[in-house]
KELUMZA-904855 format. One line per 3 residues: their letters; for each residue x, y, z of N, C-alpha, C. Coordinates in nm, 4 decimals. Example, Ala and Ser with C-alpha at 12.3 -4.5 7.8 and 13.67 -1.06 7.14 Angstrom:
as) 1.3190/-0.5690/0.7800/1.2300/-0.4500/0.7800/1.3200/-0.3300/0.7800; 1.2850/-0.2250/0.7080/1.3670/-0.1060/0.7140/1.2900/0.0030/0.7870
***
This chain:
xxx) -4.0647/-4.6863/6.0457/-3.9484/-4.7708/6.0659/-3.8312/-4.7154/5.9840; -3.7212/-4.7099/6.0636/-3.5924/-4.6255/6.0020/-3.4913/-4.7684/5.9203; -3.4450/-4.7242/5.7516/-3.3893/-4.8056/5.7348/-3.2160/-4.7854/5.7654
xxx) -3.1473/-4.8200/5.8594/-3.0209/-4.7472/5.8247/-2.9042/-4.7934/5.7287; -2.8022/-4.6864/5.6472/-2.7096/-4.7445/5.5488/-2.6775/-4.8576/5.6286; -2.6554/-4.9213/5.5067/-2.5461/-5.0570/5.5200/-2.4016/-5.0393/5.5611
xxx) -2.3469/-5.0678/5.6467/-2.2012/-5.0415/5.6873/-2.0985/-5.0095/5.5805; -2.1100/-5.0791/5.4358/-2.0371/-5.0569/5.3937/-2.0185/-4.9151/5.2700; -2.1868/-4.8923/5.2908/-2.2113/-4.7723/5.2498/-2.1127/-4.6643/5.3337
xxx) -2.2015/-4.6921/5.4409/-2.0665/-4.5673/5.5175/-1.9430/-4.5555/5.5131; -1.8425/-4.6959/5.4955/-1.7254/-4.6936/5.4745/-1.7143/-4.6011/5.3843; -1.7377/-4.6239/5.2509/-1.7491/-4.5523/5.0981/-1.7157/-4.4304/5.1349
xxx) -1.8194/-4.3984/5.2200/-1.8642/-4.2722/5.2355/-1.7174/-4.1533/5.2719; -1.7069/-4.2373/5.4181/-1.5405/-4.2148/5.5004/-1.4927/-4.2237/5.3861; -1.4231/-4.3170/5.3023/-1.2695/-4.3225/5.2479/-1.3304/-4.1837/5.0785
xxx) -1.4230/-4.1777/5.0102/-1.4528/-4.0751/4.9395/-1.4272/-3.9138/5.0313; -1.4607/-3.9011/5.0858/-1.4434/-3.8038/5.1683/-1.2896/-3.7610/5.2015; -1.1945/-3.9120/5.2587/-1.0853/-3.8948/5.2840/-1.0022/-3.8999/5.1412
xxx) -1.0489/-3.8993/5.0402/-0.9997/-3.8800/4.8901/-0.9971/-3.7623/4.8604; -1.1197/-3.6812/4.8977/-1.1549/-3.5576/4.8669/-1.0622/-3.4498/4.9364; -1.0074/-3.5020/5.0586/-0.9741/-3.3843/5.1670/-0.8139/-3.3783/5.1076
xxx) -0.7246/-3.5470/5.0414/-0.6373/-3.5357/4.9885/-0.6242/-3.4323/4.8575; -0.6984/-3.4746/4.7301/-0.7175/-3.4194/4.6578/-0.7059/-3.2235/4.6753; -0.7749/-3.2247/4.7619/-0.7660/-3.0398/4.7989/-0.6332/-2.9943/4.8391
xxx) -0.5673/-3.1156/4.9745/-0.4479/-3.0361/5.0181/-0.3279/-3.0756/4.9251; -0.3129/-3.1470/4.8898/-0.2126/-3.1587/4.7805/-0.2072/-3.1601/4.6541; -0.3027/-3.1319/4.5858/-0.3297/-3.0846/4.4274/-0.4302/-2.9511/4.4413
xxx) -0.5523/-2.9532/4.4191/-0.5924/-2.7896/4.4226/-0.5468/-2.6580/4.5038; -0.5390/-2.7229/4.6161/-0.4784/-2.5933/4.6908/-0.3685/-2.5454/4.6329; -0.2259/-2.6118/4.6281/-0.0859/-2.6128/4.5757/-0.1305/-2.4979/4.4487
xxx) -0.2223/-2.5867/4.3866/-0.2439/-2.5392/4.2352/-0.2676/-2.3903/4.2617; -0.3739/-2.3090/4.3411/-0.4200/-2.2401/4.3235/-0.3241/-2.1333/4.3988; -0.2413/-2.1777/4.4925/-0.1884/-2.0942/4.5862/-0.0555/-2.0379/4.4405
xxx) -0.0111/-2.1550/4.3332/0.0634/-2.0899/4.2638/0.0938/-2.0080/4.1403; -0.0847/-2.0083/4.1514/-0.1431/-1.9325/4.0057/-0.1247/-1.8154/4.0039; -0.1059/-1.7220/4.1065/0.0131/-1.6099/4.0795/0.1305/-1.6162/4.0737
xxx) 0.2233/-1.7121/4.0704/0.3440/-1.6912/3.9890/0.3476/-1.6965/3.8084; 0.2218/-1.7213/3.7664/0.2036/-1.7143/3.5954/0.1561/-1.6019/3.6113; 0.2403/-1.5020/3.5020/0.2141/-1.3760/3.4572/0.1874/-1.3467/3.2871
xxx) 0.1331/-1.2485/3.2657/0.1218/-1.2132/3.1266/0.2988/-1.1133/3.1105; 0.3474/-1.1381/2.9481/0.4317/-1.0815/2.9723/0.4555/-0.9348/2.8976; 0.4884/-0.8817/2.9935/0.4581/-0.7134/2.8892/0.5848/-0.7123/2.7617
xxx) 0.5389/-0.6104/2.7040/0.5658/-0.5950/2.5567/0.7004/-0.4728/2.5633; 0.8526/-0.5414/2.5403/0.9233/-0.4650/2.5448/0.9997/-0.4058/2.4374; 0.9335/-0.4898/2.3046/0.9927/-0.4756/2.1663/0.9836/-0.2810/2.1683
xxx) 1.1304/-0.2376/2.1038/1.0516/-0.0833/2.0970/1.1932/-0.0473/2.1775; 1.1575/-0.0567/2.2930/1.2080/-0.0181/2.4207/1.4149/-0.0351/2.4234; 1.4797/0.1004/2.4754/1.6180/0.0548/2.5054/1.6227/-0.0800/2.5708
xxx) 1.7695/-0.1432/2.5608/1.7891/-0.2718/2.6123/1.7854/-0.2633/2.7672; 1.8367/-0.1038/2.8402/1.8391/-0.1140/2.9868/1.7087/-0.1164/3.0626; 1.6452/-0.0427/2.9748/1.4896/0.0039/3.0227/1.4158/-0.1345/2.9967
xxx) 1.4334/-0.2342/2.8693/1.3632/-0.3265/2.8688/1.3917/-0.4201/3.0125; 1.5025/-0.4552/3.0032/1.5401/-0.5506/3.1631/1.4905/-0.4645/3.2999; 1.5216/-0.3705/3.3081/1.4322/-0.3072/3.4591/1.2678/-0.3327/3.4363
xxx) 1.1746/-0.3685/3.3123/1.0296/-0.3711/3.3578/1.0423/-0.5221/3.3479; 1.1273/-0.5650/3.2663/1.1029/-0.7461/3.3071/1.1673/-0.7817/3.4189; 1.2236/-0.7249/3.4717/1.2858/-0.7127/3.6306/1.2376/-0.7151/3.7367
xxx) 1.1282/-0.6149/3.6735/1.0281/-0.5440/3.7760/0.8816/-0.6642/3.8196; 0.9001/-0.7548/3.6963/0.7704/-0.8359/3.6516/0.8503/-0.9481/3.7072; 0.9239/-0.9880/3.7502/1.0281/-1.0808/3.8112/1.0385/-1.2006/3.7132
xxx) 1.0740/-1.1097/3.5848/1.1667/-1.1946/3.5210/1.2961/-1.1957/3.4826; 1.4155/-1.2530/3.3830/1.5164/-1.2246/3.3996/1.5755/-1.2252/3.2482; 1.6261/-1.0978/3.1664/1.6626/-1.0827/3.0470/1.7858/-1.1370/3.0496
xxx) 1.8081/-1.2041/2.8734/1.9116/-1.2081/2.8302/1.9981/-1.1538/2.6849; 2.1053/-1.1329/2.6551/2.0716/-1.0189/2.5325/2.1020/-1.1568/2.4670; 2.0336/-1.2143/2.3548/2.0690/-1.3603/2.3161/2.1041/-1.3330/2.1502
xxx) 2.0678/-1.2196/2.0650/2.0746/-1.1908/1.9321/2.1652/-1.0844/1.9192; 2.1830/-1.0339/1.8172/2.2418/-0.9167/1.7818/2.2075/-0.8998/1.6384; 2.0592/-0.8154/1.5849/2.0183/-0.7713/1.4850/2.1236/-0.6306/1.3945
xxx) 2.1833/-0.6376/1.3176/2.2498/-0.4852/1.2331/2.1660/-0.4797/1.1446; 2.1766/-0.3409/1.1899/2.0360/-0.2479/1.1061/2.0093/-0.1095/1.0957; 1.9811/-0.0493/1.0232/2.0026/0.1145/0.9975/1.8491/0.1330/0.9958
xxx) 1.7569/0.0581/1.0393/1.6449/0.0935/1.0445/1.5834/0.1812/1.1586; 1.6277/0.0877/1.2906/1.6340/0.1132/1.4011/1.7610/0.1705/1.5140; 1.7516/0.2402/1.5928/1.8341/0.3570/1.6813/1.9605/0.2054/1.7521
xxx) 2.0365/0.2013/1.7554/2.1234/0.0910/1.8136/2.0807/0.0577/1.9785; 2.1182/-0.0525/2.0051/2.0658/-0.1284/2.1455/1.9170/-0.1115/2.1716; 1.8301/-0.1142/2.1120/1.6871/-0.1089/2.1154/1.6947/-0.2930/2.1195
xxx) 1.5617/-0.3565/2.1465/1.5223/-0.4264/2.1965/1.3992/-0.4448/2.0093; 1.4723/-0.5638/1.9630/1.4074/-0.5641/1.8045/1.3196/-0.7064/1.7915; 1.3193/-0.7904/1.9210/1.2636/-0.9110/1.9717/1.2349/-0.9438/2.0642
xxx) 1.1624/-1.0160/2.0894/1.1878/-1.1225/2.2205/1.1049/-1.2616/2.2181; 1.1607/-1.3401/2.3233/1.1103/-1.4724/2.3086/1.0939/-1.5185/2.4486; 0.9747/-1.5325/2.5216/0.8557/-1.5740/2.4618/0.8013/-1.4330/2.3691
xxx) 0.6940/-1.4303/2.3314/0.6148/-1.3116/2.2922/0.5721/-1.2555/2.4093; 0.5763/-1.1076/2.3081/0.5323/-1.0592/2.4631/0.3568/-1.0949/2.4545; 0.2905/-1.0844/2.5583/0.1541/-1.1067/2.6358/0.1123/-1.2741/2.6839
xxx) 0.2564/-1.3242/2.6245/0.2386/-1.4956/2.6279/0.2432/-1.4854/2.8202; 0.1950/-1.6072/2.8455/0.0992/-1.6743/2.9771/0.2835/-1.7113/3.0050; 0.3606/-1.6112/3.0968/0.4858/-1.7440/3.1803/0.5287/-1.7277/3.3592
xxx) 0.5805/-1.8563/3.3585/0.5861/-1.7884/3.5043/0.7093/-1.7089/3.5790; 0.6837/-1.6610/3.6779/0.8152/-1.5981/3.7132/0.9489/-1.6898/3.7338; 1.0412/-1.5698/3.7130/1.2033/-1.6527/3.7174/1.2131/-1.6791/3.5468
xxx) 1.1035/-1.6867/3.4781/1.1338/-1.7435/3.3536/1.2470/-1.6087/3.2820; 1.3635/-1.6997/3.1976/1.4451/-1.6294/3.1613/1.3874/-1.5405/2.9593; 1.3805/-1.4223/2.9704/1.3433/-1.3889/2.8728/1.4797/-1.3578/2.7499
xxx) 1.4409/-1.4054/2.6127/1.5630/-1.3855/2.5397/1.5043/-1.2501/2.4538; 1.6507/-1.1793/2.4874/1.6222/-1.0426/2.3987/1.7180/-1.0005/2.2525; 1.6587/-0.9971/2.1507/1.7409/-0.9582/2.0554/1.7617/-0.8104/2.0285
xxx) 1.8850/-0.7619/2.0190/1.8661/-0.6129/2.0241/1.9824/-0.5935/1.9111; 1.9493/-0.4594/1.8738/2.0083/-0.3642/1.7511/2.1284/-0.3315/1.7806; 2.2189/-0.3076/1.6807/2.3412/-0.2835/1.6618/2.3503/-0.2285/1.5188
xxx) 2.3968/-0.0825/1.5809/2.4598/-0.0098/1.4290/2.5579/-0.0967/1.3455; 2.4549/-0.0695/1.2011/2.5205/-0.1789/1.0536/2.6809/-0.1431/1.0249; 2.7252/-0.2312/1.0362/2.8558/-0.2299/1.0192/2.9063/-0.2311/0.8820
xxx) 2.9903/-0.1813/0.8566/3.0687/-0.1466/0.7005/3.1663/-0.2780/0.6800; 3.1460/-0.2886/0.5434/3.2319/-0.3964/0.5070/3.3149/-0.3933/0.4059; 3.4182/-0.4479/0.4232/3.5278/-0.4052/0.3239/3.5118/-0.4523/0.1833
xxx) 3.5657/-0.4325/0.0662/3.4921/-0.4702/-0.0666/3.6492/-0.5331/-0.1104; 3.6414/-0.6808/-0.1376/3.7206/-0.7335/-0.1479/3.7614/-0.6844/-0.3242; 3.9111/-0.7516/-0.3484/3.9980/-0.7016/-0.4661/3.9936/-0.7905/-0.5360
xxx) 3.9428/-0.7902/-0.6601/3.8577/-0.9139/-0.7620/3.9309/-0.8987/-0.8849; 4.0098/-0.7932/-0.9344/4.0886/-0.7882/-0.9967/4.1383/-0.8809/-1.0374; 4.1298/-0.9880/-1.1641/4.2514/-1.1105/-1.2027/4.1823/-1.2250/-1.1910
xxx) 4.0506/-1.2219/-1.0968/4.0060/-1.3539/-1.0475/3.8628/-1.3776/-1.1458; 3.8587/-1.5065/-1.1399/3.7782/-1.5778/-1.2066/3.6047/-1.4777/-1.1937; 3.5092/-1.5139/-1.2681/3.3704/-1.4299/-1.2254/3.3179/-1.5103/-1.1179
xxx) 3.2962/-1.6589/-1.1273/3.2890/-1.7337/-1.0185/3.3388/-1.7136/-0.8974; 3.4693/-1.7014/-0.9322/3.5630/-1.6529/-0.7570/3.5385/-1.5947/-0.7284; 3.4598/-1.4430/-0.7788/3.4379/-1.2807/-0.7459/3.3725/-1.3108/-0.6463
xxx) 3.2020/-1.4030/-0.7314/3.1104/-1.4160/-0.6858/3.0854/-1.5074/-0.5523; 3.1898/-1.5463/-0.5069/3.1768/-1.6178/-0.4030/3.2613/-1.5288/-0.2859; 3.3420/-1.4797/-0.3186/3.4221/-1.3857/-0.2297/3.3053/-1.2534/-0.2172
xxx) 3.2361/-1.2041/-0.2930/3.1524/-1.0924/-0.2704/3.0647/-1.1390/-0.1826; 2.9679/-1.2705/-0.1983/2.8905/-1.3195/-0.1069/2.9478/-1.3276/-0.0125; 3.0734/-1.3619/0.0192/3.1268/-1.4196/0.1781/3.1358/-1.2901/0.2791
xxx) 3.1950/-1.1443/0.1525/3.1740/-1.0379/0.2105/3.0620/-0.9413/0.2741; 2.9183/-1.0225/0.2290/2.7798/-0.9661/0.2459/2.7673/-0.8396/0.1202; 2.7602/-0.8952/0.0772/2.7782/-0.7740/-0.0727/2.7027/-0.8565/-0.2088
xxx) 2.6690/-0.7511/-0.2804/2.6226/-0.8155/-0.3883/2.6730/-0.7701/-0.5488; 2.6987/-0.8562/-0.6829/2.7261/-0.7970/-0.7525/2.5928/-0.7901/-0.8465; 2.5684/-0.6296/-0.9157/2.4357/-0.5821/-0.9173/2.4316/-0.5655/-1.1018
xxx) 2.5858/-0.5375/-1.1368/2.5979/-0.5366/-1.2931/2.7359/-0.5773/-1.3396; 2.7308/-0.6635/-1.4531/2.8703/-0.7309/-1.5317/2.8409/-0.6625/-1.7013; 2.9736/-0.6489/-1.6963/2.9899/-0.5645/-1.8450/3.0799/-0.6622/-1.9068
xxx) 3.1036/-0.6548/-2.0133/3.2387/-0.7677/-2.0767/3.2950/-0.6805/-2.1568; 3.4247/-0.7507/-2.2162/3.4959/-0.6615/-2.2772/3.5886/-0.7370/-2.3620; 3.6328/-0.7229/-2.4548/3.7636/-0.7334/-2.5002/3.8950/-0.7294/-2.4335
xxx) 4.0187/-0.7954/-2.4273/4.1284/-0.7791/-2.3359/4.2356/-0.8571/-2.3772; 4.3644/-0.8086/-2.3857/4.4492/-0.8904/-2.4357/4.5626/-0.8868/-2.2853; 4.4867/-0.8351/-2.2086/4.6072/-0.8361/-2.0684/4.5240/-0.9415/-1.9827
xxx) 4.4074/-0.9991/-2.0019/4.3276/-1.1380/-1.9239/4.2853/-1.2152/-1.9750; 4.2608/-1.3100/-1.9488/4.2351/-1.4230/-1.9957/4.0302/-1.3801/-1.9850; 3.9687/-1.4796/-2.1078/3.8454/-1.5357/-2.1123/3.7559/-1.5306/-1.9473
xxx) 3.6855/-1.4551/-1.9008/3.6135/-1.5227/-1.7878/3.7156/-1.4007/-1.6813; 3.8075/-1.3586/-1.6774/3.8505/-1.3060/-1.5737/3.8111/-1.1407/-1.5475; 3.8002/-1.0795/-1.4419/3.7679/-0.9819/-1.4024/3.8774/-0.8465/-1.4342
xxx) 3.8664/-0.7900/-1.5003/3.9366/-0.7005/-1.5623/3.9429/-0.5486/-1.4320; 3.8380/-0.4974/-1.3982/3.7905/-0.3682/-1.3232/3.6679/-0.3915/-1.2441; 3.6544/-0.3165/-1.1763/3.5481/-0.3402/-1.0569/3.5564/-0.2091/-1.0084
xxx) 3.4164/-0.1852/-0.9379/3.3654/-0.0533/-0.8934/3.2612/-0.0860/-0.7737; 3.3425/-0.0279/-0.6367/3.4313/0.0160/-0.5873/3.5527/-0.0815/-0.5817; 3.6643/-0.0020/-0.6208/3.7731/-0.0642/-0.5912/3.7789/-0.1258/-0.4413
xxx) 3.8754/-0.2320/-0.5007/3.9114/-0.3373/-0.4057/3.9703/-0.2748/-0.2460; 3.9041/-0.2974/-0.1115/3.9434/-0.2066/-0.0026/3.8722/-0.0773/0.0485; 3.7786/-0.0278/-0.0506/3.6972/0.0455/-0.0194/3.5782/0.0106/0.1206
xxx) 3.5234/0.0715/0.1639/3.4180/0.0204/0.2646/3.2545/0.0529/0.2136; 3.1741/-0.0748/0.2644/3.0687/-0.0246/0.1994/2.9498/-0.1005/0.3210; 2.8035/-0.0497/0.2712/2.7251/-0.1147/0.3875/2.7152/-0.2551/0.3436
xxx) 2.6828/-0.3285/0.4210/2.6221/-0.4623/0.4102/2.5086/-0.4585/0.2770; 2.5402/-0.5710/0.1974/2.3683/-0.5912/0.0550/2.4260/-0.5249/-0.0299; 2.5177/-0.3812/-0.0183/2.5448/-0.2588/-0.1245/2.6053/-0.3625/-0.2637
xxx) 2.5936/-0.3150/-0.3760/2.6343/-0.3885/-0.5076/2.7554/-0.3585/-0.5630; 2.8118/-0.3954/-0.6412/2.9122/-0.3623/-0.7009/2.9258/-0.4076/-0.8370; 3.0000/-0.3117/-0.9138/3.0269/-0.3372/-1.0993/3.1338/-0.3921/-1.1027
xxx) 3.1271/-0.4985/-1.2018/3.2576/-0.5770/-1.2374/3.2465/-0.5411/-1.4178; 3.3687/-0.5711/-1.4856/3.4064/-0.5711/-1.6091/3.4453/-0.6985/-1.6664; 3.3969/-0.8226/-1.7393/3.4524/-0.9230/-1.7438/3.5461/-0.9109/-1.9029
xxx) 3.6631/-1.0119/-1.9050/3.7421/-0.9919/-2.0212/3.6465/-1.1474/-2.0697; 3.6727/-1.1171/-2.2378/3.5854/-1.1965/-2.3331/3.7289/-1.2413/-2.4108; 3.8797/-1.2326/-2.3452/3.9371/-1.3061/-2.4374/3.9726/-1.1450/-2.5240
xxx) 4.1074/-1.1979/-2.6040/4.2073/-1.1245/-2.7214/4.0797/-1.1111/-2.8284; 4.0559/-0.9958/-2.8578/3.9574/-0.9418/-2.9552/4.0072/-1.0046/-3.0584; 3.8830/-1.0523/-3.2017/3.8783/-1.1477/-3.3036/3.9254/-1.0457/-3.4166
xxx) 3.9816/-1.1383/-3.4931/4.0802/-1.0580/-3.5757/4.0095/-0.9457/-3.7222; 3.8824/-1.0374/-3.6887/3.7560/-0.9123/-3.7856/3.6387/-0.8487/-3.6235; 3.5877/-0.7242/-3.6958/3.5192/-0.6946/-3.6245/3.3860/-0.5961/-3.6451
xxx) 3.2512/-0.6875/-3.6195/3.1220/-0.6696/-3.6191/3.0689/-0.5265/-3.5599; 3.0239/-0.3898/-3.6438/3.0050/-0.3007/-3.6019/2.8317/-0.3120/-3.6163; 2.7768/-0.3149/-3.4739/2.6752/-0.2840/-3.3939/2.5633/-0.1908/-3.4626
xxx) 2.4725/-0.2274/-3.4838/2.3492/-0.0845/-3.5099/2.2787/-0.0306/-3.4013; 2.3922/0.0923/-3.3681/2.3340/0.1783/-3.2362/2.2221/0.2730/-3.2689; 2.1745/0.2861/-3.3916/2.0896/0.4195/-3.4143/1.9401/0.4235/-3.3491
xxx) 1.8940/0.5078/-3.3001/1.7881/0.5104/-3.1788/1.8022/0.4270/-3.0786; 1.9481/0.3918/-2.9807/1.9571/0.3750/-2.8910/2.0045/0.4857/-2.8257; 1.9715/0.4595/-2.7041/2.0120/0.5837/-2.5938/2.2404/0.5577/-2.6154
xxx) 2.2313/0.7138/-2.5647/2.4300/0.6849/-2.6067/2.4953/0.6081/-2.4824; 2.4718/0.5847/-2.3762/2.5381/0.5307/-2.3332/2.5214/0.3421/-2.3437; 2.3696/0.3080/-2.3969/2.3524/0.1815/-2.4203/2.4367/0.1603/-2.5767
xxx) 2.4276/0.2817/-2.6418/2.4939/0.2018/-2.7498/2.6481/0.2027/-2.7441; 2.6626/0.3267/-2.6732/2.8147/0.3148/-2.6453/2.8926/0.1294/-2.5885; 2.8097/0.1310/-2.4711/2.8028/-0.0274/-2.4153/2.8606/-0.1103/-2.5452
xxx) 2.7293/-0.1552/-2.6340/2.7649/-0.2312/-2.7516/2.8508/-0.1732/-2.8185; 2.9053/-0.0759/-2.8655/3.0521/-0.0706/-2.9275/3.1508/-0.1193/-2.9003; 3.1801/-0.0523/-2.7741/3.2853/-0.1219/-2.6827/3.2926/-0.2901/-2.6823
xxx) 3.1125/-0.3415/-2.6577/3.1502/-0.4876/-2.6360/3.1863/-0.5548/-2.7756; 3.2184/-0.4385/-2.8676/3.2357/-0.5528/-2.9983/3.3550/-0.5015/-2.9699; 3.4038/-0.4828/-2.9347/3.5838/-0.4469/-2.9325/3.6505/-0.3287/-3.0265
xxx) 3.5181/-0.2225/-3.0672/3.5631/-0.0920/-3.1311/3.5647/0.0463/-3.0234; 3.5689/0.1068/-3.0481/3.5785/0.2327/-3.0178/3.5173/0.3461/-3.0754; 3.4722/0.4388/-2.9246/3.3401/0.5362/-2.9692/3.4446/0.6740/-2.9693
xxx) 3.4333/0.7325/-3.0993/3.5048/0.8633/-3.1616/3.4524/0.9466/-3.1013; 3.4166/1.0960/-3.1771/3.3674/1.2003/-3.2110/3.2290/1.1817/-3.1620; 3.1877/1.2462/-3.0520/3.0453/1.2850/-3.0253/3.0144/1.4372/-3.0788
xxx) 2.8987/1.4048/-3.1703/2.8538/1.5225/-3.2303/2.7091/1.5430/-3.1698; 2.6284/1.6441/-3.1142/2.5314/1.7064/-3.0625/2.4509/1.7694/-3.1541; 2.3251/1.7245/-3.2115/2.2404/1.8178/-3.2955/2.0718/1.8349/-3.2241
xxx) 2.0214/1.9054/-3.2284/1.9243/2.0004/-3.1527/1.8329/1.8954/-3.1808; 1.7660/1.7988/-3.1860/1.6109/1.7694/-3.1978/1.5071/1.7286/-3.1246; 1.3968/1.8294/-3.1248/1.3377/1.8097/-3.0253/1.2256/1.7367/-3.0251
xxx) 1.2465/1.6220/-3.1433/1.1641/1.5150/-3.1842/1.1528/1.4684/-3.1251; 1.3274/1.4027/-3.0740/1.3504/1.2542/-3.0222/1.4151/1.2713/-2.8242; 1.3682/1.1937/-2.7750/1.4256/1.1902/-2.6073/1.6041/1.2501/-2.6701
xxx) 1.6433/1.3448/-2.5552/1.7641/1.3884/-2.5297/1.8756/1.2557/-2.5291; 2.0061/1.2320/-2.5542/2.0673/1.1840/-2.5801/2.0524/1.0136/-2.7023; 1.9786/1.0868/-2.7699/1.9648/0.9530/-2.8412/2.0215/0.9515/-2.9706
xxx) 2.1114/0.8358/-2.9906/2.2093/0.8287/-3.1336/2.1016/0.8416/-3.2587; 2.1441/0.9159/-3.3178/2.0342/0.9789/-3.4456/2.1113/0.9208/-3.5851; 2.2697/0.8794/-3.5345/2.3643/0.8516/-3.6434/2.5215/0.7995/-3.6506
xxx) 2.5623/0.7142/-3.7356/2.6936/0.6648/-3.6614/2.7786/0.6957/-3.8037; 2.9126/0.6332/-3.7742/2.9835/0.6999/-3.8778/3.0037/0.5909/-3.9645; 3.0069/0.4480/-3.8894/3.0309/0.3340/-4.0012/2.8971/0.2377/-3.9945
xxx) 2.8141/0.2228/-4.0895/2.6569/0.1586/-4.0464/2.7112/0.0335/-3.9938; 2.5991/-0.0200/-3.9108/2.5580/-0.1561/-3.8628/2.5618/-0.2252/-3.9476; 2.6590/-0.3162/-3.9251/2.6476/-0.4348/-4.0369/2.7766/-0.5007/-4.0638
xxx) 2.8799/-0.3356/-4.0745/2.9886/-0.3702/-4.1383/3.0493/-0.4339/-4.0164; 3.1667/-0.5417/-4.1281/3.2695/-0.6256/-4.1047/3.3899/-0.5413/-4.1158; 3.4753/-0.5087/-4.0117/3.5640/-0.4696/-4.0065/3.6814/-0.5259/-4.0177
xxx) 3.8163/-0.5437/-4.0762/3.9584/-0.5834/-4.0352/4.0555/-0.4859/-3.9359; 4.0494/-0.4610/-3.9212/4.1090/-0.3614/-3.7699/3.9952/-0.2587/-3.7440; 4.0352/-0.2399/-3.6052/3.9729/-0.1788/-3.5230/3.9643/-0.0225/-3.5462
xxx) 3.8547/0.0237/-3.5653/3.8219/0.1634/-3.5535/3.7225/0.1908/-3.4322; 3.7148/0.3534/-3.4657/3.6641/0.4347/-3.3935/3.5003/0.4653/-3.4692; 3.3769/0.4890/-3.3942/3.2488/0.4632/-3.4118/3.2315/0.6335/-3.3881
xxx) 3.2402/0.7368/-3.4556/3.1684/0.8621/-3.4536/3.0449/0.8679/-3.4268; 2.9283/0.9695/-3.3342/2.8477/0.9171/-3.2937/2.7724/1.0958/-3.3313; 2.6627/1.0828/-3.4212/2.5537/1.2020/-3.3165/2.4423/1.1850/-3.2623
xxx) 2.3956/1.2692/-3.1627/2.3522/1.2182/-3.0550/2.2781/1.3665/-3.0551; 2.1305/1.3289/-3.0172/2.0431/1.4778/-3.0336/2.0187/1.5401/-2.8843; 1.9801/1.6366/-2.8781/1.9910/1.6984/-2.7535/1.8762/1.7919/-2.7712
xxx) 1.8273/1.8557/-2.6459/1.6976/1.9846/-2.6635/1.7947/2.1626/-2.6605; 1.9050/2.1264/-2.5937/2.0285/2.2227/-2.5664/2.0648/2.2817/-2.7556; 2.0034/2.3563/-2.8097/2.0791/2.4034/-2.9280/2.1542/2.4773/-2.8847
xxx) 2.2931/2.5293/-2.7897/2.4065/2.5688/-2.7479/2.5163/2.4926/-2.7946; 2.4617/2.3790/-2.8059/2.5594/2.1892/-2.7649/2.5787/2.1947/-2.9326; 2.4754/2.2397/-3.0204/2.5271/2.2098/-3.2024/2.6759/2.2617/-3.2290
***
């Protein structure tokens, strides 16, 4: 004896079926028919900017130059980014952003002369520049805090980051003056401290020893210590391996 479904089994049956046949023609099929328009995307970092757009061209996508990297690292208009990454999952038409190289441009070195160290330092930053060493000095033509000399002069051209020397004034030198103990410093560090006490370096004398590293003060003319009332001159010898130079 045959039992047959219940009618409403079969209904089920029909409208699952007629779910299923939807499901295919308007979601999986669609889906699958458009799974070749997602591509992997090739790798154009490297590559000139013209040559990069003809293979994303070719891959039917569409470059844009969206950055502009300066840089002396890399050959100019090279291709130094991109976004998406390259091998990322996108689909076609998608617009690719390209950052590309541009020879580093020179920048002018602003004139700091007169101006505050603060002001320098904000005008050097604005210029892309950096200041790398400050010296001070004695000065009766600037005021306390102001910029006396600078290296490269003001107007010169330089790369982008490059540094620059400033000289700061410390104010009208004090009416006594503290002479420095340069002996076994190298001559141009002790020279430095002379100057910054507001004296002056005399007579360089040269004697042969091949004890001590080449240019090193072996001897001065007025010791460390003394209190001066006007300003003199600091005689200096300074040893060398050159016995020609005695």
């Amino acid at each position: 004896m045959k039992i047959r479904p219940p009618l409403q089994y079969l209904i089920a049956l029909v409208v699952l079926g007629l779910l299923l046949t939807f499901l295919m023609d308007q979601l999986i099929m669609p889906s699958y028919v458009h799974q070749g328009q997602v591509r992997f995307l090739p790798n154009v970092v490297g590559l000139p900017y013209t040559q990069a757009v003809e293979i994303l061209k070719e891959e039917g996508f569409r470059a844009e130059r969206a950055q502009v990297a300066h840089t002396r690292e890399y050959p100019p208009d090279q291709v130094f980014e991109m976004y998406p990454k390259a091998y990322s999952r996108v689909k076609k038409g998608r617009i690719i952003l390209l950052t590309v190289t541009e020879e580093e441009k020179m920048v002018e070195v602003p004139d700091l002369v007169s101006r505050s160290l603060r002001s320098a330092e904000i005008e050097v930053a604005r210029a892309g520049l950096v200041i790398d060493t400050v010296h001070t000095t004695y000065s009766d033509d600037f005021s306390a805090g102001a910029v006396t000399w600078q290296s490269p002069r003001g107007g010169n051209l330089l790369r982008r980051g490059a540094g620059i020397s400033l000289m700061v004034s410390m104010g009208q030198a004090p009416l006594s003056y503290y002479v420095p103990s340069v002996v076994g410093m190298g001559f141009q560090a002790g020279r430095r401290e002379i100057l910054d006490a507001g004296l002056q370096v005399g007579r360089v004398r040269y004697i042969y020893a091949p004890n001590l590293l080449p240019n090193t003060i072996v001897s001065q003319s007025i010791a460390g210590g003394t209190v001066l009332k006007v300003k003199r001159s600091i005689n200096l010898t300074v040893s060398t391996y050159d016995q020609s130079k005695e």
